[in-house]
TORPA-4810 file (N, C-alpha, C, O; in nm, 3 decimals):
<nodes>
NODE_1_-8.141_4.096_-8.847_-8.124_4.049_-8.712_-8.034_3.925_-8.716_-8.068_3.838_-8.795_X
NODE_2_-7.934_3.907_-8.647_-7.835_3.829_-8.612_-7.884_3.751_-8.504_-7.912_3.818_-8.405_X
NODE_3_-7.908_3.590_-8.492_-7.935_3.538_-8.401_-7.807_3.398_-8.391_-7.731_3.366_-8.482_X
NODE_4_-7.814_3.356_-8.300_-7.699_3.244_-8.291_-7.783_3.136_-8.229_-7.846_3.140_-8.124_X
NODE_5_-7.769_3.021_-8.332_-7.851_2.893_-8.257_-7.728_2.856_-8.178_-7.610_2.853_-8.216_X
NODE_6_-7.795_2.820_-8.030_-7.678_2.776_-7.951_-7.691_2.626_-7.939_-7.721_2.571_-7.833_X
NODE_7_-7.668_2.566_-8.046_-7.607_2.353_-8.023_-7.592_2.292_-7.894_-7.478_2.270_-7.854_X
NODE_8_-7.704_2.259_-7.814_-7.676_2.188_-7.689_-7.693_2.018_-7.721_-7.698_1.929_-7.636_X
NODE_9_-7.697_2.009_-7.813_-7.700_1.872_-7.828_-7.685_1.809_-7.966_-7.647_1.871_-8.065_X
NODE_10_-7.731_1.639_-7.961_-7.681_1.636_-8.114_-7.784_1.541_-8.154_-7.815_1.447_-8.082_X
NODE_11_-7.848_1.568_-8.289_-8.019_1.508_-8.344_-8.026_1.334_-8.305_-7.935_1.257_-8.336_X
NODE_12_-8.097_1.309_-8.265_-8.163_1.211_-8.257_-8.180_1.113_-8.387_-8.232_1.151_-8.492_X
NODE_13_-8.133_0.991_-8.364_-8.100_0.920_-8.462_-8.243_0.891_-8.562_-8.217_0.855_-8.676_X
NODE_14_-8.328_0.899_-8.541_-8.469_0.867_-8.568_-8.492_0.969_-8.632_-8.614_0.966_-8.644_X
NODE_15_-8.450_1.068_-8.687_-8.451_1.205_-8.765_-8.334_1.218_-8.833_-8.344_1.289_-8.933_X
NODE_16_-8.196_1.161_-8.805_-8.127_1.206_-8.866_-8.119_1.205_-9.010_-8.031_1.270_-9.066_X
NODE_17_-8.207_1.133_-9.082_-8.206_1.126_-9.255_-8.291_1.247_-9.254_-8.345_1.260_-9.365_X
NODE_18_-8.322_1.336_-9.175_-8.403_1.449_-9.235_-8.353_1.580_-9.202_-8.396_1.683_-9.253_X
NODE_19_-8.252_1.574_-9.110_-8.183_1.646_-9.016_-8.044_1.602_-8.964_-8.033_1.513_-8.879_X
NODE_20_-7.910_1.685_-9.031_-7.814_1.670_-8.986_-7.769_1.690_-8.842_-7.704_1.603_-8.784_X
NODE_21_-7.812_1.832_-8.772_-7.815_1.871_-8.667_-7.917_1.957_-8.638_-7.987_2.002_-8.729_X
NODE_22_-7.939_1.993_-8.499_-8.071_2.074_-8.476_-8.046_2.223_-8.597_-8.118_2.238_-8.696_X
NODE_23_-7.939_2.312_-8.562_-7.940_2.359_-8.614_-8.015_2.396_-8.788_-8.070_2.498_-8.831_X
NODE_24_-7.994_2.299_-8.834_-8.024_2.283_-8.959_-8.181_2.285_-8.974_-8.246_2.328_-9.070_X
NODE_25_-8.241_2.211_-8.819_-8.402_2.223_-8.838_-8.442_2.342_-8.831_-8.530_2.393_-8.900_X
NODE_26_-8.351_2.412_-8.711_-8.433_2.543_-8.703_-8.399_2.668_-8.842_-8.464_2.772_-8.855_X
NODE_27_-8.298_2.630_-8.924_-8.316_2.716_-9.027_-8.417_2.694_-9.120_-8.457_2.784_-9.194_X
NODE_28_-8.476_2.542_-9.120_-8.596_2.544_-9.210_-8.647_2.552_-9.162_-8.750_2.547_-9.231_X
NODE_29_-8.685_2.572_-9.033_-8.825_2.609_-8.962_-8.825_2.760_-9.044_-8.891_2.799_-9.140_X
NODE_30_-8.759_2.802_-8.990_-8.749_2.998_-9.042_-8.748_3.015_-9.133_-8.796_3.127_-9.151_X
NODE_31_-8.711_2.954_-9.253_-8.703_2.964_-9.442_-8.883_2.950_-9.408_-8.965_3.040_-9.392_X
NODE_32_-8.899_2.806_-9.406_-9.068_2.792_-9.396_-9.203_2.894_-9.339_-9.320_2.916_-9.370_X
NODE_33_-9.081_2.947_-9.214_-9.191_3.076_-9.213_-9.184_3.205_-9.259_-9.238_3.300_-9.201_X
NODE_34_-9.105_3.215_-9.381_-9.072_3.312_-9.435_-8.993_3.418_-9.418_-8.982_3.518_-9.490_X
NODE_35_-8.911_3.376_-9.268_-8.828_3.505_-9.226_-8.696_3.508_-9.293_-8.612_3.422_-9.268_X
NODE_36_-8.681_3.574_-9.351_-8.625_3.574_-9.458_-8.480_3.677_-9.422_-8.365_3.640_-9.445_X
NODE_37_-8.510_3.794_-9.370_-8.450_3.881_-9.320_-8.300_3.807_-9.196_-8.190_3.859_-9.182_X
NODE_38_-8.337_3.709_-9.142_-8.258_3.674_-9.035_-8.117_3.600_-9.057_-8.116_3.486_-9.103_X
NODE_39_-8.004_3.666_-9.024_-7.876_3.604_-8.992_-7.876_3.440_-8.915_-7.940_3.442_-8.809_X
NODE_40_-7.847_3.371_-8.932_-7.821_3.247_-8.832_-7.696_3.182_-8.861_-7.646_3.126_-8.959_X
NODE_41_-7.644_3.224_-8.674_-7.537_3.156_-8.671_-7.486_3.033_-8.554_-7.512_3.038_-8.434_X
NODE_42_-7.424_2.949_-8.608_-7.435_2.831_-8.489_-7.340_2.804_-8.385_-7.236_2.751_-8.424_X
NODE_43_-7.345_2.820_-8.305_-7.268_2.770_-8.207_-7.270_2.652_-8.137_-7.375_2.619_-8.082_X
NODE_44_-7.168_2.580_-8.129_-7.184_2.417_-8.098_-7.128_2.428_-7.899_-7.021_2.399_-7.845_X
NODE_45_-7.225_2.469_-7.857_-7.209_2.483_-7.744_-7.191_2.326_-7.673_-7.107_2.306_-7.585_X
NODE_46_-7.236_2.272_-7.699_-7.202_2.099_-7.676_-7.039_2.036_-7.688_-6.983_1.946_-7.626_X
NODE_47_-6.985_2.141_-7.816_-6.839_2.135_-7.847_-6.768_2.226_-7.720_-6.656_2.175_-7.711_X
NODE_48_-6.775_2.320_-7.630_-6.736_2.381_-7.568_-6.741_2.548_-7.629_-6.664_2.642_-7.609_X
NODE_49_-6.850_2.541_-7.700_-6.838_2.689_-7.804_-6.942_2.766_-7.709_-7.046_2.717_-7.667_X
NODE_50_-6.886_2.923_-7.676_-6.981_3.016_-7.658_-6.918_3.157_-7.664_-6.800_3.177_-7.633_X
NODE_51_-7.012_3.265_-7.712_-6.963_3.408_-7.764_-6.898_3.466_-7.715_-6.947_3.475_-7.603_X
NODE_52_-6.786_3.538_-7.718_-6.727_3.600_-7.651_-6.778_3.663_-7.517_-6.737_3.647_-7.402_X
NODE_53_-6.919_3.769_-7.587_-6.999_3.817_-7.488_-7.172_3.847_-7.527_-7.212_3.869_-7.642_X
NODE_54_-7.240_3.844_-7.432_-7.376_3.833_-7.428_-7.425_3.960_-7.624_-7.509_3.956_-7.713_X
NODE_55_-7.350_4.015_-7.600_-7.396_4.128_-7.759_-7.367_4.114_-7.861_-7.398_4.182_-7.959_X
NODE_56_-7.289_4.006_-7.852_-7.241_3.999_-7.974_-7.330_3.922_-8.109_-7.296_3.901_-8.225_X
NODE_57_-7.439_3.894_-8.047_-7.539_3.875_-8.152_-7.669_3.940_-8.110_-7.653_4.026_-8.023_X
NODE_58_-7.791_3.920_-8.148_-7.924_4.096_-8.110_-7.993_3.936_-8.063_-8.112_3.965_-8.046_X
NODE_59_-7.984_3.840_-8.044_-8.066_3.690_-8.021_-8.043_3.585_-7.975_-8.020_3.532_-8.084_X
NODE_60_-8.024_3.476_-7.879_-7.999_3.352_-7.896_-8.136_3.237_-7.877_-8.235_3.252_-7.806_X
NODE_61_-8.098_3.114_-7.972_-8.177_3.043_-7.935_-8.120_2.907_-7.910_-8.013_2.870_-7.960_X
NODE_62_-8.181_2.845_-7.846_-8.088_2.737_-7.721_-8.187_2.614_-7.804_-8.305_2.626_-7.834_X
NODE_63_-8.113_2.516_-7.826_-8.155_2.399_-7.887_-8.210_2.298_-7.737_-8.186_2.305_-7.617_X
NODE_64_-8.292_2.208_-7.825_-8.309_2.143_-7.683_-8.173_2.031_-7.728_-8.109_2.019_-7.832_X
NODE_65_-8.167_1.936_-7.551_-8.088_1.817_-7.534_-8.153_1.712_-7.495_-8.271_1.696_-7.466_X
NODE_66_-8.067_1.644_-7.498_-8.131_1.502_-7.417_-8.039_1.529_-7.268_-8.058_1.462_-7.166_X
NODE_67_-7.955_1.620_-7.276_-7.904_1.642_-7.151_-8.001_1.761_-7.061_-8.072_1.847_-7.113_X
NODE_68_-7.984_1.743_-6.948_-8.039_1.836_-6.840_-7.944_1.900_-6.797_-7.828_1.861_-6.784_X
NODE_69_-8.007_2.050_-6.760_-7.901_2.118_-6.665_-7.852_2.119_-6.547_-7.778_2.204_-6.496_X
NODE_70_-7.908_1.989_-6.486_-7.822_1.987_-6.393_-7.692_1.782_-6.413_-7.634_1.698_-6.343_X
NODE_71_-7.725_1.820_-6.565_-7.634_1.677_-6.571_-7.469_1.758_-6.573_-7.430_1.868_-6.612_X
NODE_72_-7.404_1.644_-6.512_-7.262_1.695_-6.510_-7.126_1.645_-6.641_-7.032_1.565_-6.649_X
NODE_73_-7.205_1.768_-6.741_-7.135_1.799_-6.878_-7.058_1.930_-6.846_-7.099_2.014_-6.766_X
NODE_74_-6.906_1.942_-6.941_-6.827_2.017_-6.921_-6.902_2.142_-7.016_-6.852_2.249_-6.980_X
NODE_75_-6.942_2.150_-7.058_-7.078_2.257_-7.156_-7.152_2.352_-7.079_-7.157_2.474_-7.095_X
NODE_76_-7.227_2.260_-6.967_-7.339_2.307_-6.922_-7.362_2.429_-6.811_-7.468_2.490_-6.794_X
NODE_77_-7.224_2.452_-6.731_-7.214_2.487_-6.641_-7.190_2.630_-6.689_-7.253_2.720_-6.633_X
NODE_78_-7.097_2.661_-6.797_-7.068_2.767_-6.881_-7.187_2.803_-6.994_-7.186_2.915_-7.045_X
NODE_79_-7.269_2.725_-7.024_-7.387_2.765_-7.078_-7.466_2.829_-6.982_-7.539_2.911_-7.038_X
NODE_80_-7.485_2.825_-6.830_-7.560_2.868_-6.748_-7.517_2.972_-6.742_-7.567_3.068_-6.801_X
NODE_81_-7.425_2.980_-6.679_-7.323_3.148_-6.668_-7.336_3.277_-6.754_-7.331_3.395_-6.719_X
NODE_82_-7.356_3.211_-6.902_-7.352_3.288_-7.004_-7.511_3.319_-6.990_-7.551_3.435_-6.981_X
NODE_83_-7.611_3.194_-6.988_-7.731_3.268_-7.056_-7.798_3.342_-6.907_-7.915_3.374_-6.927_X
NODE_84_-7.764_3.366_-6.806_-7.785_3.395_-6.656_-7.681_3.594_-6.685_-7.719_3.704_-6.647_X
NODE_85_-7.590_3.568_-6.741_-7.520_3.719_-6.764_-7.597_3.816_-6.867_-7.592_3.938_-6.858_X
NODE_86_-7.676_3.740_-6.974_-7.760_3.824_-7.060_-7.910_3.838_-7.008_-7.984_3.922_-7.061_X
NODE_87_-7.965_3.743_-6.886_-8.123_3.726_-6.880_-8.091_3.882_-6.734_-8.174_3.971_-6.720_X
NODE_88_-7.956_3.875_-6.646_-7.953_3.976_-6.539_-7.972_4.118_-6.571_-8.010_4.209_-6.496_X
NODE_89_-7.933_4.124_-6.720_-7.935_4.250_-6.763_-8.086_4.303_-6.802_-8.126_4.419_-6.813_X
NODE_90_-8.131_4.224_-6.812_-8.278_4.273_-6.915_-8.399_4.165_-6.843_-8.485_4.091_-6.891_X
NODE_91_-8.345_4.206_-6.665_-8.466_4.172_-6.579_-8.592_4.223_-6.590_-8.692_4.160_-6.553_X
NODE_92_-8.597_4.354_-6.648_-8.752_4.400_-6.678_-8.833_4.315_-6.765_-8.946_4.272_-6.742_X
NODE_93_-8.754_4.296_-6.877_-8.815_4.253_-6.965_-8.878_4.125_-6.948_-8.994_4.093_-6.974_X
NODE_94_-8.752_4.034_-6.883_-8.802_3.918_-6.838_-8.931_3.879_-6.752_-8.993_3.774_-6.760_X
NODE_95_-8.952_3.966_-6.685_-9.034_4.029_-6.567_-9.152_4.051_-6.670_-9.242_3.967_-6.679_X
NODE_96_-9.150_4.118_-6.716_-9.282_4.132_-6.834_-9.339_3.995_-6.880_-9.446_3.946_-6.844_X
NODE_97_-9.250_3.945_-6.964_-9.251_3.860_-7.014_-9.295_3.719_-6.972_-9.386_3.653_-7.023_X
NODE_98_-9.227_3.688_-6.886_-9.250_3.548_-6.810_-9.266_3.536_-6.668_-9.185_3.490_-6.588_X
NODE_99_-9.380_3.582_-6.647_-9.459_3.587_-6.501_-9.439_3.425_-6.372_-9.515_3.337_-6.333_X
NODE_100_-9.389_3.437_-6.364_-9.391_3.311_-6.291_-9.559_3.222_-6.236_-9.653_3.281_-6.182_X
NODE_101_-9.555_3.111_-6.263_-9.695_3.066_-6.250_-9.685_2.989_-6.126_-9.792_2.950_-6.078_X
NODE_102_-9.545_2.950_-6.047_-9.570_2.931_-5.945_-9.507_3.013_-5.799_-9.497_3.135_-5.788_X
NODE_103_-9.469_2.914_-5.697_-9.328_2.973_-5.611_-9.259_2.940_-5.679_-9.281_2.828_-5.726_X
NODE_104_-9.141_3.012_-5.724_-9.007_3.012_-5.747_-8.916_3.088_-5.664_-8.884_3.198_-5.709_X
NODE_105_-8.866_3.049_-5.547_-8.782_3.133_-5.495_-8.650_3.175_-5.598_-8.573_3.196_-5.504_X
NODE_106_-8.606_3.190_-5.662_-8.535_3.242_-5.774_-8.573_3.411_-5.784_-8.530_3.519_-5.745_X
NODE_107_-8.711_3.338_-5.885_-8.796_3.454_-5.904_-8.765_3.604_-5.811_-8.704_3.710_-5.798_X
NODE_108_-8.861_3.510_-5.768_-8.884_3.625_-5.575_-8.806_3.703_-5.563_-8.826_3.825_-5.571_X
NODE_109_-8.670_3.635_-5.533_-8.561_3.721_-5.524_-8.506_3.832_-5.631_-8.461_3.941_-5.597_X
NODE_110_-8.517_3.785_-5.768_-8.477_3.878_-5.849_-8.563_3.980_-5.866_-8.512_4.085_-5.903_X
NODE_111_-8.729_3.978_-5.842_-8.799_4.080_-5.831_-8.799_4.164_-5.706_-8.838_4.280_-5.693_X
NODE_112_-8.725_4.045_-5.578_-8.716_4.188_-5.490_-8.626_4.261_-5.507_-8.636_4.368_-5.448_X
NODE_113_-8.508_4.240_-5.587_-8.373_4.339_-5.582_-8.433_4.424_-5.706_-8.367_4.521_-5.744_X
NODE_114_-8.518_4.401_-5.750_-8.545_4.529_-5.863_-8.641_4.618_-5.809_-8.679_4.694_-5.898_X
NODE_115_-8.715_4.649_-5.661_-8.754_4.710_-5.641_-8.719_4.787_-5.569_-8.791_4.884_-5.543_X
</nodes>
């Protein structure tokens, strides 16, 4: 399995003697839990980096930031786009998956166009 850590930010100085970049944590997170099997590849989405298209890896995982999504970074707006073009496709799943625990008009809406 091919997954792409997507770099939204950059480590926290208070870690950095243990940790170059997030990236790097989350590959020892995964050595440590033995997954052994998994591709990881990084994308420095913070740099202006993102995949051509939503398939081109079977995974992504989104680092945290100290930035928010609605701060006004040249990154962020194209990080939305992208991870909003892979979550439209595989509304069921999402739907399975992550039940909404409150109102979300978002939500709402995407479950009414799927019925």
């Amino acid at each position: 399995m091919h997954i792409a850590i997507m770099e939204t930010g950059r480590i926290n100085e208070a870690i950095a003697d243990q940790f170059d970049r997030y990236p790097e944590m989350f590959r020892t997170m995964f050595e440590r839990a033995g997954a052994t099997d998994l591709e990881l590849s990084t994308i420095a989405v913070v740099d202006g980096e993102l995949p051509a298209h939503v398939d081109d890896y079977d995974g992504y995982l989104v680092t945290g930031s100290a930035a928010g999504v609605y701060d006004d970074f040249d990154w962020i707006a194209p990080l939305m786009a992208f991870l909003r073009s892979g979550s439209c496709r595989r509304q069921a799943a999402c739907r399975r998956l992550f039940r909404p625990s409150g109102d979300c008009p978002c939500a709402w809406r995407t479950y009414r166009e799927m019925a």
